[in-house]
N, C-alpha and C positions, 0 to 999 in steps of 0.2 A: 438829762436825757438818758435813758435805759440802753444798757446796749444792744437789746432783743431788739427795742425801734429801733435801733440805728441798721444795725444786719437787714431787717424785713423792710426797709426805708432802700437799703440796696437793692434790693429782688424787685422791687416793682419798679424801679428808675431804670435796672436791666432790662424787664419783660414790657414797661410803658401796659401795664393790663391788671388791672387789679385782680380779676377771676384766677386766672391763670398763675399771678403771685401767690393768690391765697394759696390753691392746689400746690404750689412747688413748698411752700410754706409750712402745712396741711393745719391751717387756721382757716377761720369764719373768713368769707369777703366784709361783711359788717366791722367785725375787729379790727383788720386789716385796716378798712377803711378809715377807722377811729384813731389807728397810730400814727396815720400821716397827716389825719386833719392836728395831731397834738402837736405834731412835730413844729407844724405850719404856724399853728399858735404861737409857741414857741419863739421860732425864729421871727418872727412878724409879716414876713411873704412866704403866697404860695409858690408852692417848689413844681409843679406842675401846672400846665394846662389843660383843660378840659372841655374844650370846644369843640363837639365831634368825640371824639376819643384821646387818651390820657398820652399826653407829652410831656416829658421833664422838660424845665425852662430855663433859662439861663443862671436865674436862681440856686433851681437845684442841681444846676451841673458842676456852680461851685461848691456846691455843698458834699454833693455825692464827692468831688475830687479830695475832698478833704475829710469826708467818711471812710473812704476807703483807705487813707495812708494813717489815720489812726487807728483802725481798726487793725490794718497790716501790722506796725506797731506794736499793738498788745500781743497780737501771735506772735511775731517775732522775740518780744520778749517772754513770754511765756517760753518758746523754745530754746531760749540761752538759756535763762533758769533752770529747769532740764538739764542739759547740756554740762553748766557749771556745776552742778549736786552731783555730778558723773552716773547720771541714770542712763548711760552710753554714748551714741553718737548723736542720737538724733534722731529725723527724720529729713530728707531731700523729698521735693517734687517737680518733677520734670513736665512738663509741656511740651506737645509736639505733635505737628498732623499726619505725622504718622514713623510709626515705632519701631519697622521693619529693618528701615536703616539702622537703626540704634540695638537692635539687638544681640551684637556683638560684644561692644562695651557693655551694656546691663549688664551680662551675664558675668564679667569679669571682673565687675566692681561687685555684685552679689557676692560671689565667692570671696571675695579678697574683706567681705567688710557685713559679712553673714547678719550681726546684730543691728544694721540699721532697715530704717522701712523703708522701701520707697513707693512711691504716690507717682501712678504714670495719670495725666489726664491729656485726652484730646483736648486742642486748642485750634481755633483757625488764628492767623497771624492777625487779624482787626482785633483779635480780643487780648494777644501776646502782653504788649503795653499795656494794656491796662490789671491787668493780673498779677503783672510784674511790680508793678508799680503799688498794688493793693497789697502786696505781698501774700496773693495765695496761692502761687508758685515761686520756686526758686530761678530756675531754667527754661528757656523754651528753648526747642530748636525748630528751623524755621527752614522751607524751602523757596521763599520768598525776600525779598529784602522786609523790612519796617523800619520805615522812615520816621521815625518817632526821638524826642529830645531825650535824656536824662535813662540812654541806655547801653550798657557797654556789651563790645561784641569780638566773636571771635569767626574768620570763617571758617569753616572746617575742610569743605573741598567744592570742587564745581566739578558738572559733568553735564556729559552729552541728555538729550533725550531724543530719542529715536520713536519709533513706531513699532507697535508688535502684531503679527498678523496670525493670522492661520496656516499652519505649514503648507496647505495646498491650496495658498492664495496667491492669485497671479501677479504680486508684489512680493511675496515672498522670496524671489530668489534674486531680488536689485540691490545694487551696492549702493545704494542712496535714493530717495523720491522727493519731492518738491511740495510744498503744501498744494498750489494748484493742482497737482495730480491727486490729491486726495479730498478735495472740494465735493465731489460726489458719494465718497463711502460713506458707508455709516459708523458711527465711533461710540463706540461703549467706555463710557469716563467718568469720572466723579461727579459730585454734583457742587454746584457752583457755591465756591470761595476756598475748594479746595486747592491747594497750587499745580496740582494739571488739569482741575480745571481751565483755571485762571491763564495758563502756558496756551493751552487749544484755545481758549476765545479770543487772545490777544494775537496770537498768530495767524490766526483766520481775517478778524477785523483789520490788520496793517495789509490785507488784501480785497477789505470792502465783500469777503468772502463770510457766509455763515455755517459754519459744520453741522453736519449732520447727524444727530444724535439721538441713537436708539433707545440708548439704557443709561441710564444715572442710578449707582451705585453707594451706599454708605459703606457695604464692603470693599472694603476697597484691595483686599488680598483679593477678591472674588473676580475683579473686573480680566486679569490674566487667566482665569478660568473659562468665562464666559469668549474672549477672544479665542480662544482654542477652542472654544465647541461654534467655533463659525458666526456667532453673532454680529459679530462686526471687527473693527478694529481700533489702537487706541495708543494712546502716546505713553511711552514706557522709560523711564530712567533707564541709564548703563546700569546702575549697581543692582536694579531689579534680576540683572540676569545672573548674579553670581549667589541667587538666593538657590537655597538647597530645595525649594517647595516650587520652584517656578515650574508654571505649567508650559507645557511643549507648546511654544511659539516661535516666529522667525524676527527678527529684531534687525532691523532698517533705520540706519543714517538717514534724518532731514537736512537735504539740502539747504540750515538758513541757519546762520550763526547765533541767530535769537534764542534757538532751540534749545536751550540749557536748564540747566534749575541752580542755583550755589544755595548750598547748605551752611546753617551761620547760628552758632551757639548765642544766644544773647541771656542777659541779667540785669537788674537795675543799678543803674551806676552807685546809688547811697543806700544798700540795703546790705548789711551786716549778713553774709553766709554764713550759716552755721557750717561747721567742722564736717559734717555728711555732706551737705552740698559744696564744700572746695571739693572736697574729696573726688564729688562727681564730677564737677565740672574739671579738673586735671583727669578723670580716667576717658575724658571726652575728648577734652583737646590733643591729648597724648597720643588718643589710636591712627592706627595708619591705615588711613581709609583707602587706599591703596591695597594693600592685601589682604586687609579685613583681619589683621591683627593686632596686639598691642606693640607699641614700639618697641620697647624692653625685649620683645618675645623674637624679632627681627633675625 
């Protein structure tokens, strides 16, 4: 087996769409088509189903599970080799949905360690594990739990989430509100499988309540914007406010101990760090997310 099949053998078990593989691919659909019917050969069963439209099958979900940890594998050693010839540090790559928090420490390990790259990607947490595990990240951080076997973790911090409004919104000036009280606003939020999404839909549904929502956002720096020019309102982290670019909003306690997010560094329990990713993952676990400095620096 080629290991060009094997990679483009992933891309279509990912997208379940051959069209749409090929484009991510930038090969023929035909070609495409030809490396998994070889595959299929191959192996003696098909690794997909095709009744209606293309599903991996149980087949190829074992199969994919164990493409991916070889293929992780050769990267992985690829970048010791590297690593061991002292062609520097390395390379780290971090996963996370989003960066805002993190970019304290980036900046700290950049300075401190100029000669390594680092590789930021978006990641939602359904895809964290498995990434992790493929080795095409090093780290993810995660505003959600992941319930997932064969991963180790660290928490970093937990905090409140609140609500942020428009400064001359007639909640604006409450030392707390209740979800019920906010059943009829309208909410400018991420869009779904982001973790405030997932925070607003679950804290609506444990009241058989549906939120109101006007705007879904990919920008998700933007959604603090859009509440300050009146749009609506929207569930907001404590550490959002001690961001130096936060737009003028009022920031309200929900009355509902649910209301939290815990931030939590995970890694694959059996995956060989290289030398840049310890590196990271200690200038992560180290900061004090508390003052938004380095511990050292206290």
């Amino acid at each position: 087996m080629e290991l060009s099949s094997l990679r483009h053998f992933l891309v279509v078990a990912r997208l379940e769409h051959l069209s749409r593989a090929a484009d991510e691919l930038h090969v023929a659909q035909p070609s495409l088509s030809r490396t998994i019917a070889r595959l299929e050969s191959e192996l003696g069963v098909p690794l997909f189903d095709r009744g209606g439209r293309l599903r991996l099958n149980d087949s190829g979900r074992v199969f994919r599970d164990h493409v991916e940890r070889a293929l992780g594998e050769l990267d992985a050693g690829r970048r010791a080799v590297a690593e061991a010839t002292g062609e520097g540090l390395g390379t780290v790559r971090l996963a996370s949905e989003t960066f805002l928090t993190l970019t304290g420490p980036l900046a700290v390990y950049k300075r401190a360690h100029p000669a390594v790259e680092i590789e930021l990607h978006w990641s939602p947490p359904e895809d964290m594990a498995r990434r992790l595990r493929a080795r095409e990240v090093d780290l993810c951080v995660a505003s959600q739990p992941i319930h997932v076997e064969g991963l180790e973790s660290v928490q970093l911090f937990e905090e409140a989430v609140g609500v942020g409004t428009p400064l001359d919104h007639p909640l604006a000036g409450r030392t707390s509100v209740t979800i019920d009280e906010l059943a009829d606003q309208p909410f400018v939020t991420a869009r779904e499988g982001h973790w405030l999404r997932r925070l607003l839909d679950r804290l609506f549904a444990a009241r058989d309540l549906t939120p109101k929502i006007v705007c879904e956002s990919d920008e998700h720096s933007a959604i603090a914007d859009l509440i300050s020019a009146g749009l609506g309102i929207g569930l907001a982290p404590a550490f959002a406010r001690r961001s130096v670019t936060r737009a003028p909003v009022a920031w309200i306690p929900v009355d509902s101990p649910d209301c939290r997010r815990t931030v939590t560094l995970y890694w694959a329990a059996d995956n060989h760090l290289s030398t840049a990713a310890r590196l990271m993952r200690t200038t992560i676990t180290d900061w004090d997310w508390t003052t938004g400095e380095p511990q050292a620096e206290r």
